[in-house]
KELUMZA-193660 format. One line per field, with one value per residue (C-alpha): residue in three letters; y, z, x. Coordinates in Angstrom, 2 decimals. Each point is the difference from the previous one (the first is absolute). Layout:
// KELUMZA-193660
residuo = (Ala;...)
py = (Y;...)
pz = (Z;...)
px = (X;...)
//
This chain:
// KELUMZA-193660
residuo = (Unk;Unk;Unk;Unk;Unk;Unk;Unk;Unk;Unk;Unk;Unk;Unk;Unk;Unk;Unk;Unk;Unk;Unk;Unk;Unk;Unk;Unk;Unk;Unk;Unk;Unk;Unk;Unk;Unk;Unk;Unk;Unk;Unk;Unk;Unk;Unk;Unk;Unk;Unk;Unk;Unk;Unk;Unk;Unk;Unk;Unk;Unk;Unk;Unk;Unk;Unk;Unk;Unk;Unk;Unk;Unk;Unk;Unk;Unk;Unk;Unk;Unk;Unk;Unk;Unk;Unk;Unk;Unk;Unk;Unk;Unk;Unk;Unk;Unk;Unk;Unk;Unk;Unk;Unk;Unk;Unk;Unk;Unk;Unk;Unk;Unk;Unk;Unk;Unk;Unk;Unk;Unk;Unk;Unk;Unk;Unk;Unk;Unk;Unk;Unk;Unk;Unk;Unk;Unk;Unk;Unk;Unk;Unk;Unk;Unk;Unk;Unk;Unk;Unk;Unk;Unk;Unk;Unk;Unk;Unk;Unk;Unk;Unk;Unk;Unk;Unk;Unk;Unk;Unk;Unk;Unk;Unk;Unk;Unk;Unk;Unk;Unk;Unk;Unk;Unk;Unk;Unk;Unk;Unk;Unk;Unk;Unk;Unk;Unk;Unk;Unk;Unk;Unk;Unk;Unk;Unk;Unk;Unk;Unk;Unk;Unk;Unk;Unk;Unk;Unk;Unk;Unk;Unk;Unk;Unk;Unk;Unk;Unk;Unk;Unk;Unk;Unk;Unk;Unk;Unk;Unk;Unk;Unk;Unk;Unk;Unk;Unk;Unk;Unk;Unk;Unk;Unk;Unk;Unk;Unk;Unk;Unk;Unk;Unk;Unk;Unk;Unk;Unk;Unk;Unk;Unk;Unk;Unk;Unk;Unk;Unk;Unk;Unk;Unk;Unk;Unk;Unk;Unk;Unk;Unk;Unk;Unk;Unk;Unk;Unk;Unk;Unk;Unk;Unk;Unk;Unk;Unk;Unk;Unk;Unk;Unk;Unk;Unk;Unk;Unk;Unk;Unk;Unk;Unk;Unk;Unk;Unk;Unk;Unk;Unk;Unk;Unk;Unk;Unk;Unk;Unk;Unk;Unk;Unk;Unk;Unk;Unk;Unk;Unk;Unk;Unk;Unk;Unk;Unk;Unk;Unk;Unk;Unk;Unk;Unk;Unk;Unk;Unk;Unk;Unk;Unk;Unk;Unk;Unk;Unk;Unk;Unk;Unk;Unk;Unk;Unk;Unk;Unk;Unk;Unk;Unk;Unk;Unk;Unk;Unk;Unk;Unk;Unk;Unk;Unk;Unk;Unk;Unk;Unk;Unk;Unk;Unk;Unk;Unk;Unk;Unk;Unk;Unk;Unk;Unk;Unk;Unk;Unk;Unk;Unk;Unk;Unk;Unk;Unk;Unk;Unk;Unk;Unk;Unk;Unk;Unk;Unk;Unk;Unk;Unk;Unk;Unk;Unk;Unk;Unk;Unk;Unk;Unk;Unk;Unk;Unk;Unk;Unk;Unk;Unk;Unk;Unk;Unk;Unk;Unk;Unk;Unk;Unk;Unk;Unk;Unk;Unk;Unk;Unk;Unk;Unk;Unk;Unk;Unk;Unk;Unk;Unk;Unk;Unk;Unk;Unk;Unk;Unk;Unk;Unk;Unk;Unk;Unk;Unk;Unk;Unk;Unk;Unk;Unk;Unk;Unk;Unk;Unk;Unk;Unk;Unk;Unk;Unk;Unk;Unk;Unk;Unk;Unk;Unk;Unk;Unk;Unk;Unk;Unk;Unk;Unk;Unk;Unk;Unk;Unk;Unk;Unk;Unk;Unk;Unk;Unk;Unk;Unk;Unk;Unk;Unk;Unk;Unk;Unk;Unk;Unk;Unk;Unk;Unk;Unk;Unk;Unk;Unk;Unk;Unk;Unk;Unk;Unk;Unk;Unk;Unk;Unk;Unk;Unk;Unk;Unk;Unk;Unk;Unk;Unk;Unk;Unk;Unk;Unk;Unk;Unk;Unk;Unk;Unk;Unk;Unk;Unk;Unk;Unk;Unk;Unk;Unk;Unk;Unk;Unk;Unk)
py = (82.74;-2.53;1.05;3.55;2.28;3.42;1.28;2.33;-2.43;-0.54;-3.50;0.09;-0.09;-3.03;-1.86;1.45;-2.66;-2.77;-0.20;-1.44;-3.27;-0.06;1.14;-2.44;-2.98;1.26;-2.75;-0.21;-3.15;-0.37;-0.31;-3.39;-2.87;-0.92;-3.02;-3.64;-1.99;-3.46;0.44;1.37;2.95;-0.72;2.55;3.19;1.28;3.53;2.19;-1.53;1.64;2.22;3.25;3.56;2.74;2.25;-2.48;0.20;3.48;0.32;-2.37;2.21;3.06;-1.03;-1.68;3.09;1.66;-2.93;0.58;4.09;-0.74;-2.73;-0.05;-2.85;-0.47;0.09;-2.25;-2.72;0.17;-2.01;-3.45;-1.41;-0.12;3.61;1.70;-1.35;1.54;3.54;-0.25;-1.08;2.80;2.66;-1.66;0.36;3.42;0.89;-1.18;2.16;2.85;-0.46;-0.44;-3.62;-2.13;-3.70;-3.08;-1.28;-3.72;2.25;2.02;-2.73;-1.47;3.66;-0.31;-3.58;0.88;3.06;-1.40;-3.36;2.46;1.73;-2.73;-3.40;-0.77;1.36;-1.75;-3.35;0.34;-2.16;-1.91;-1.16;-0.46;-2.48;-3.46;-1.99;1.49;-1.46;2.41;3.72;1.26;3.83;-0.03;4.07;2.25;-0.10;-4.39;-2.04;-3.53;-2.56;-3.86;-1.47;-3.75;-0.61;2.63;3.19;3.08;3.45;2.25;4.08;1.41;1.76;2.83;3.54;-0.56;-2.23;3.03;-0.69;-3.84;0.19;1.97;-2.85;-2.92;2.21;0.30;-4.04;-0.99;2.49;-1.42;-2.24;1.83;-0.60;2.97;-0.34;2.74;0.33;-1.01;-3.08;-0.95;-3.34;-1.02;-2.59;1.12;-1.15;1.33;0.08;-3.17;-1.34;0.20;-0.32;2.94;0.31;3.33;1.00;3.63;1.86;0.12;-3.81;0.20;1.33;1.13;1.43;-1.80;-3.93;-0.52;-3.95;-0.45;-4.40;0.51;-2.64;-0.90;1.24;-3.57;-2.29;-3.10;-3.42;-3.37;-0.77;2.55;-0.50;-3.22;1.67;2.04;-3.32;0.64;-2.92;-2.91;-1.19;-2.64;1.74;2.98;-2.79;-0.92;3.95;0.32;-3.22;1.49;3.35;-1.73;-2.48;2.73;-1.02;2.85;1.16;1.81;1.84;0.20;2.13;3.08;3.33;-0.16;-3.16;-0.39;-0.89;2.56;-0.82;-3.56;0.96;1.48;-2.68;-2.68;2.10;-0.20;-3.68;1.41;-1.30;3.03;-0.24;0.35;2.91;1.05;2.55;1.45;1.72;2.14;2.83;1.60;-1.18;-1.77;-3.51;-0.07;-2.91;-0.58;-1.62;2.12;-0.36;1.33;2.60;1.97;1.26;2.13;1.14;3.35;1.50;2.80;3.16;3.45;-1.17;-3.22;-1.40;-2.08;-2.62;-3.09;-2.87;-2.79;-2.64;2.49;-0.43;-3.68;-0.18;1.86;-2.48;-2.71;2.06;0.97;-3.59;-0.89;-3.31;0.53;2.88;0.98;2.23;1.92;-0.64;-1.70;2.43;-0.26;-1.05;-0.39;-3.68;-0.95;1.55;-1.69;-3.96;0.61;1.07;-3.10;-2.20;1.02;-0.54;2.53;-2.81;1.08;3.55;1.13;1.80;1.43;0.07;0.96;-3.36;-1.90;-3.55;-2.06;-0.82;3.87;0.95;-2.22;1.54;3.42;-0.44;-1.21;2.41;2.45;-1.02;0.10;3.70;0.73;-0.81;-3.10;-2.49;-2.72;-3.55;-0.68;-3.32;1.79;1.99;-2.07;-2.78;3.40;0.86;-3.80;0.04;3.15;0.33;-2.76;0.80;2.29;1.37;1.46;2.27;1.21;2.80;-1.51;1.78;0.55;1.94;-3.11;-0.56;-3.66;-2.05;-1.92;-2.71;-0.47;-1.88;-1.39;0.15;-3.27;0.28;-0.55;-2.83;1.14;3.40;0.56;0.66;-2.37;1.45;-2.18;1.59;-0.90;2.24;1.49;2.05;-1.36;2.51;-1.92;2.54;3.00;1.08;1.98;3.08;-0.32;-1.43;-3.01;-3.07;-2.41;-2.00;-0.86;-3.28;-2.84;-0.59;-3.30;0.31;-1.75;1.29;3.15;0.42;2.60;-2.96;-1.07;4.26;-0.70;-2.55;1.81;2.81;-3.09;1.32;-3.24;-1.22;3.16;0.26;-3.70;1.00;3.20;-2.00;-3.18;2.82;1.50;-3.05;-1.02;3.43;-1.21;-3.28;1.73;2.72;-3.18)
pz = (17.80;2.68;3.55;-1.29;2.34;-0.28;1.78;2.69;0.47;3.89;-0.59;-0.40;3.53;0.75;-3.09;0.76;3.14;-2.32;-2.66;1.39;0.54;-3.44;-0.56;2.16;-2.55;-2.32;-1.36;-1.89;-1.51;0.49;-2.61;-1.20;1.79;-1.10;-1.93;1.81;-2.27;2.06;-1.23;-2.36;1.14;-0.68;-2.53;1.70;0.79;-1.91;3.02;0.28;-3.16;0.27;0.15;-0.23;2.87;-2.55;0.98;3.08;0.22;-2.86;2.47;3.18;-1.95;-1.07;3.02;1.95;-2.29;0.13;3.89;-0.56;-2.53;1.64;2.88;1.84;1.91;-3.42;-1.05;2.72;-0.84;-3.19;-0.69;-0.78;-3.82;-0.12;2.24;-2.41;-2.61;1.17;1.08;-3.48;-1.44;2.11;-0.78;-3.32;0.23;2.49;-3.06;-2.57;2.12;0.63;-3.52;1.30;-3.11;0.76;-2.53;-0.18;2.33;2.23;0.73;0.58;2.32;2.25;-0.09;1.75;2.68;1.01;0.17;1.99;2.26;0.79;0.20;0.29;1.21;-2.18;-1.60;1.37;-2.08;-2.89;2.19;1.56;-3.56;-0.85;0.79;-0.50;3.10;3.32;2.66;-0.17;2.56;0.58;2.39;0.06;-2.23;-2.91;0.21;-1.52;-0.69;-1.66;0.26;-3.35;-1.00;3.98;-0.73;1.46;-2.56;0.64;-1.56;-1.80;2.71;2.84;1.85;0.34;3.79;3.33;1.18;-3.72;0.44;3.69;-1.51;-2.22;2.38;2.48;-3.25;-0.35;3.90;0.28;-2.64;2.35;3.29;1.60;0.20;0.08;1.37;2.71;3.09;-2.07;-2.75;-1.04;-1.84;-1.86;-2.42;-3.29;-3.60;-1.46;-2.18;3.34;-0.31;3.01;1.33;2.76;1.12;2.27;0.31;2.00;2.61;-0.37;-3.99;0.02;-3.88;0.07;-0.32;-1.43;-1.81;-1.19;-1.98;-0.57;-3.00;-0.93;-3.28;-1.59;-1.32;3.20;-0.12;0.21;0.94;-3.81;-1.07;3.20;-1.97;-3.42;1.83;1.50;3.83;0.62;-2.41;-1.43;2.60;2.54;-0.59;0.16;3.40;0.92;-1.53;1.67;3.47;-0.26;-0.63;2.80;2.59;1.43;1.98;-2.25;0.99;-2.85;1.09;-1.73;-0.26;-1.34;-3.27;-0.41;-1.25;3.50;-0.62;-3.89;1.22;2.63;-2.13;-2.98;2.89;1.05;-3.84;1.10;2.91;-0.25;-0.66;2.48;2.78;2.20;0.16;2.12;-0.89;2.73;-1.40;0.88;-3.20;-2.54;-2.66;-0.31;-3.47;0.87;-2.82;2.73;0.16;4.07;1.57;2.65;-0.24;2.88;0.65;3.08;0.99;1.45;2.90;-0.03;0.81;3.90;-0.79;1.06;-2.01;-1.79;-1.56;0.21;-2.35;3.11;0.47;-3.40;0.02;3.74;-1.31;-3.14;2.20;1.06;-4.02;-0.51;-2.72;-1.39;-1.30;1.59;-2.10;1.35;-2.39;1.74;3.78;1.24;4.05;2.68;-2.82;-0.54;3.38;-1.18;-3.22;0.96;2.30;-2.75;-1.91;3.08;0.80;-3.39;-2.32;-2.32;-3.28;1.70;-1.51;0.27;-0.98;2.14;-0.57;0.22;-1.94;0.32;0.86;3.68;0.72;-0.85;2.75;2.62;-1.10;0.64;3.71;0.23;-0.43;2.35;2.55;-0.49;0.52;3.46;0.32;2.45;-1.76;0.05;-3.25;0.14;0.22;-2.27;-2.82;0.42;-1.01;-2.46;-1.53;0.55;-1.77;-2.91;-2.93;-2.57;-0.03;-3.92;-0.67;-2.79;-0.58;-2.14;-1.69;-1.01;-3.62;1.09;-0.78;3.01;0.72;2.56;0.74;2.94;0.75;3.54;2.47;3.59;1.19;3.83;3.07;0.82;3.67;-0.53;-3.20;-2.97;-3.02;-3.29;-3.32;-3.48;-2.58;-2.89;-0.27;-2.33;-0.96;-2.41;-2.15;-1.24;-2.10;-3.81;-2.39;1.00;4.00;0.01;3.00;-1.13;2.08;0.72;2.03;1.50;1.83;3.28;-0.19;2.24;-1.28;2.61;1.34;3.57;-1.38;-2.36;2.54;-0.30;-3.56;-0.22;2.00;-2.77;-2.59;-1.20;0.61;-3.55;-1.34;2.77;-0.47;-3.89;1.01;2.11;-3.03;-2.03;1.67;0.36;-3.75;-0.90;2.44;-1.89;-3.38;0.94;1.28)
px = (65.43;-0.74;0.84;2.09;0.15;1.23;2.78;-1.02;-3.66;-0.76;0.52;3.53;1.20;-2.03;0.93;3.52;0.24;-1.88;2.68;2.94;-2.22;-0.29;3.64;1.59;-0.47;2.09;2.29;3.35;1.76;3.07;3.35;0.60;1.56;2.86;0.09;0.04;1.97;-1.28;-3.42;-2.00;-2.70;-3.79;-1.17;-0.71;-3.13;-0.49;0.43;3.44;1.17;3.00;-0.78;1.39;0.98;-1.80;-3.64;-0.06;0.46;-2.48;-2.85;1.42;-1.41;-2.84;-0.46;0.10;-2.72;-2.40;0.18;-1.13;-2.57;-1.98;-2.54;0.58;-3.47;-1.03;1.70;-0.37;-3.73;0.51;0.41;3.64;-0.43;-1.85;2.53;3.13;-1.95;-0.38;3.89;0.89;-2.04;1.94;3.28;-0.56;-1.11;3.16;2.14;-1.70;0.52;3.37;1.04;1.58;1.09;-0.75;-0.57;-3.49;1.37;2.09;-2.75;-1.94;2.38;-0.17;-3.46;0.36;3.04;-1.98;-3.19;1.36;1.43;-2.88;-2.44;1.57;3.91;1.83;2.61;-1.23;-2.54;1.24;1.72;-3.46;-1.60;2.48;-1.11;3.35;1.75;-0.75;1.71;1.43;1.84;0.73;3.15;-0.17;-0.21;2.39;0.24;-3.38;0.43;-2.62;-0.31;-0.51;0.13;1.52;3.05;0.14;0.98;0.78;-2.09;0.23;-2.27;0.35;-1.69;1.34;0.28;-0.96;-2.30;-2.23;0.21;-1.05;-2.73;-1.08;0.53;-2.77;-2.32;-0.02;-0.20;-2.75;-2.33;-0.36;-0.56;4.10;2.50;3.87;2.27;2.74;-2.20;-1.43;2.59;-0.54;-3.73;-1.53;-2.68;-1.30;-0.65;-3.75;0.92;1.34;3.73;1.77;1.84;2.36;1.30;3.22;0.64;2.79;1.27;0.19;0.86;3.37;0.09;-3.71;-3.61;0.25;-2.61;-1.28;-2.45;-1.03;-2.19;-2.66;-0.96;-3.18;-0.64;-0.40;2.12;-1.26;1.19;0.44;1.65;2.51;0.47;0.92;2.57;1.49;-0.55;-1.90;-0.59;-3.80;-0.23;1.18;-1.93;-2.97;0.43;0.34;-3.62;-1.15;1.65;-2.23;-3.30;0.44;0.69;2.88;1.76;2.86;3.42;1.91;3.38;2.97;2.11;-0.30;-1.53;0.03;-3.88;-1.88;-3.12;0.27;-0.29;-2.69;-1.99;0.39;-1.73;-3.02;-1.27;-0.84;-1.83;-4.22;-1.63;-2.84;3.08;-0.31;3.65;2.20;3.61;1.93;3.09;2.11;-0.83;-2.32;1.05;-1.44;-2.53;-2.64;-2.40;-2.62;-3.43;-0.11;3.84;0.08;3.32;1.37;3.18;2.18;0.41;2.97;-0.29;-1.26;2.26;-0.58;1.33;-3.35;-2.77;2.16;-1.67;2.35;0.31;-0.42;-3.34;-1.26;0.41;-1.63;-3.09;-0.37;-1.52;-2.82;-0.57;-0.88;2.16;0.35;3.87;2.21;3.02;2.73;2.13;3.42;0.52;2.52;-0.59;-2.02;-3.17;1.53;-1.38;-3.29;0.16;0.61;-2.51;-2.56;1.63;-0.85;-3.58;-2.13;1.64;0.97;2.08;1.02;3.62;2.85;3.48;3.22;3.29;2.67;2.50;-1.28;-3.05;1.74;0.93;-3.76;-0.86;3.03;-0.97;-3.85;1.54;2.05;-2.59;-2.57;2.92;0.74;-3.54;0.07;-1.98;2.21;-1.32;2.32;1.58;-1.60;-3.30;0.67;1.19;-2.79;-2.27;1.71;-0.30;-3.41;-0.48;2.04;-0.49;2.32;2.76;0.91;3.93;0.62;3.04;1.64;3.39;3.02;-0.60;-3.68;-2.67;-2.28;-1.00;-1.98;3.36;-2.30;-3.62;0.37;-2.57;0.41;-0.88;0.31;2.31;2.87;0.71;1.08;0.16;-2.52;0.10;-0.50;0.19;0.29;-2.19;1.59;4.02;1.82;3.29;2.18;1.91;2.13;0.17;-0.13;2.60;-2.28;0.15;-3.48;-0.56;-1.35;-1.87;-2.50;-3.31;-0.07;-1.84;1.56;-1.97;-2.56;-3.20;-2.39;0.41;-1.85;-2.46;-1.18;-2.94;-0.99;0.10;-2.28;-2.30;-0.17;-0.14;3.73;1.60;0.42;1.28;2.47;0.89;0.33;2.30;1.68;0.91;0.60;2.36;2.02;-0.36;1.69;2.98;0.61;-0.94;3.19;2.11)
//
């Protein structure tokens, strides 16, 4: 059999130390929620089945024998799909041995738990296979909740305890070369498919390690289809197209899942591809289709506390890459100085995300920002850069019943004395709500026949369309009056 080893062989002592790596994976679900009667449950994933005490004693068994039998250096030699081979092989062989008496689909579904524990995250597993949910979040061990359709639902798993789901959270954040434990307890890291991850471990988690997870869909979404789901309309979406050829420097403004790197991402397919382009995040997770982006990352500090790479850094060492549009993942700091001033100096049609309620508080925020930084700047000064940088400023918005919508798309037009002038060229208005809880609303017009990017436009020869999205846009008003 693969990797047997008897049980007085010299390499037992070694292996010995190896196999509580391998151990510490090991997964549980939990018992069932009890039922909400306000809302139905999404149809549960197969590892949130209910299952027996008798299982998981039955997969703690057989879990402890795969451990003995295998030879983990072995093992790590192989490829994923070859190594869950060889493991299914010996489970099956562990459960001939020990006369267990399974059905053919629950032995197949021990074969899966055991192998996901060993190789991939256990019991997240089918959570991350499933396309339709949006967030899970582990808030310790025995709680997992998922985001499907814009509600939250608890879910059947848990893990046996916060020392095994501390053990997975360090499995994901080292994929890609961070560490989380007391001295460092907070991380953001990524999945290979470039989920979003966000770590917070004890002593700062009260209840043990929170784990959440943003997942992105294996099917990019585009402009159009944002139109099918009703978060912009067709001539709005239009003049978002006709705003990411032109290069005009673009804020996305809104809150916590709200869509901003959906939306990001949907406005880089319009991108020329002859572009050279740069991305600055603190962890990967922007998908450009372009042939020419350079993807950079920061890095946190070492054990020392020495050789971090700032955001503000990243962003500062873009204008020696020469790059012709710089987009930054999310403006969290001091980088928003950085950024208008790579808006300001050439970089035409850079972009990025930042987290505000409205058009006007994007603006505050972006001053506010630059303030904390340090730089004594005077808030004239600093406002007549930020009008000359930023263009157009784009608001989406997550509403109460879970739909995500670009709710403005405002230009900033420049300063009255002291204060910056924006107009808005498209608004949401939510008209009310159906017998099922869903909003309904509206894009319109807010009248405004020539937006002050139209001279841009007819530079790129996008005038007419824009004119067309912009008659468009109107008709649909007096068609809905």
């Amino acid at each position: 059999m693969f990797g047997k080893r008897s049980p007085g062989g010299a390499a037992a002592p070694a292996l010995a130390l190896k196999a509580p790596a391998a151990a510490a994976p090991s997964l549980r679900p939990s018992e069932p929620p009890a039922a909400d009667p306000r809302r139905a449950p999404p149809p549960p994933a197969p590892a949130e089945q209910q299952r027996s005490d008798e299982y998981y004693q039955m997969k703690s068994m057989i879990f402890g024998a795969l451990i003995e039998a295998i030879d983990l250096s072995q093992l790590a030699k192989l490829d994923g799909e070859s190594a869950r081979e060889e493991i299914r092989d010996i489970i099956n062989e562990i459960i001939s041995l020990k006369n267990v008496v399974l059905s053919i689909a629950e032995q197949e579904e021990l074969l899966d738990d055991i192998c996901n524990d060993v190789l991939g995250y256990g019991p997240l597993e089918p959570l991350l296979a499933r396309d339709d949910i949006a967030d899970i979040m582990v808030n310790g061990a025995s709680r997992t909740f998922i985001e499907v359709g814009g509600k939250i639902t608890l879910t059947n798993i848990r893990f046996r305890d916060n020392a095994q789901l501390m053990n997975i959270c360090q499995r994901i954040v080292s994929q890609v070369g961070r560490r989380v434990d007391e001295s460092s307890p907070i991380c953001d890291a990524r999945l290979a498919d470039g989920s979003r991850v966000n770590v917070i471990a004890p002593p700062l988690a009260i209840d043990g390690p929170a784990l959440t997870i943003r997942k992105f869909k294996k099917d990019k979404l585009t402009l159009d289809q944002l139109v099918k789901f009703g978060a912009i309309s067709p001539p709005g979406a239009e003049i978002l197209k006709i705003i990411g050829r032109v290069r005009c420097n673009i804020v996305i403004s809104g809150g916590t899942g709200s869509g901003k790197t959906t939306l990001l991402n949907c406005l880089t397919n319009y991108i020329d591809l002859d572009e050279r382009v740069i991305t600055c995040e603190d962890a990967a997770e922007l998908q450009l289709q372009q042939p020419h982006v350079v993807r950079l990352e920061t890095r946190p500090p070492n054990l020392e506390g020495t050789g971090a790479v700032t955001m503000r850094d990243l962003v500062k060492n873009c204008l020696r890459m020469r790059p012709e549009r710089i987009i930054v993942g999310e403006v969290r700091g001091p980088e928003a100085f950085d950024l208008l001033q790579a808006m300001n100096t050439g970089h035409d049609g850079s972009m990025g995300t930042l987290h505000a309620n409205t058009p006007r508080e994007c603006l505050s925020r972006i001053e506010s920002m630059i303030t904390m930084g340090g730089f004594s700047l005077p808030s004239k000064t600093l406002r007549e850069m930020i009008c000359s940088s930023i263009d157009v400023i784009i608001q989406a918005q997550r509403l109460r019943d879970g739909s995500r919508r670009i709710t403005h798309i405002t230009e900033v037009m420049g300063m009255e004395g002291d204060v910056i002038i924006t107009q808005d060229i498209v608004n949401y208005d939510i008209m009310g709500e159906d017998a099922h809880g869903k909003l309904i609303g509206r894009h319109r017009a807010t009248g405004i026949g020539r937006p002050r990017f139209w001279e841009r436009a007819r530079y790129y020869g996008e005038e007419q369309r824009l004119a067309a999205a912009i008659d468009a846009l109107e008709q649909g008003e007096a068609d809905a009056a």
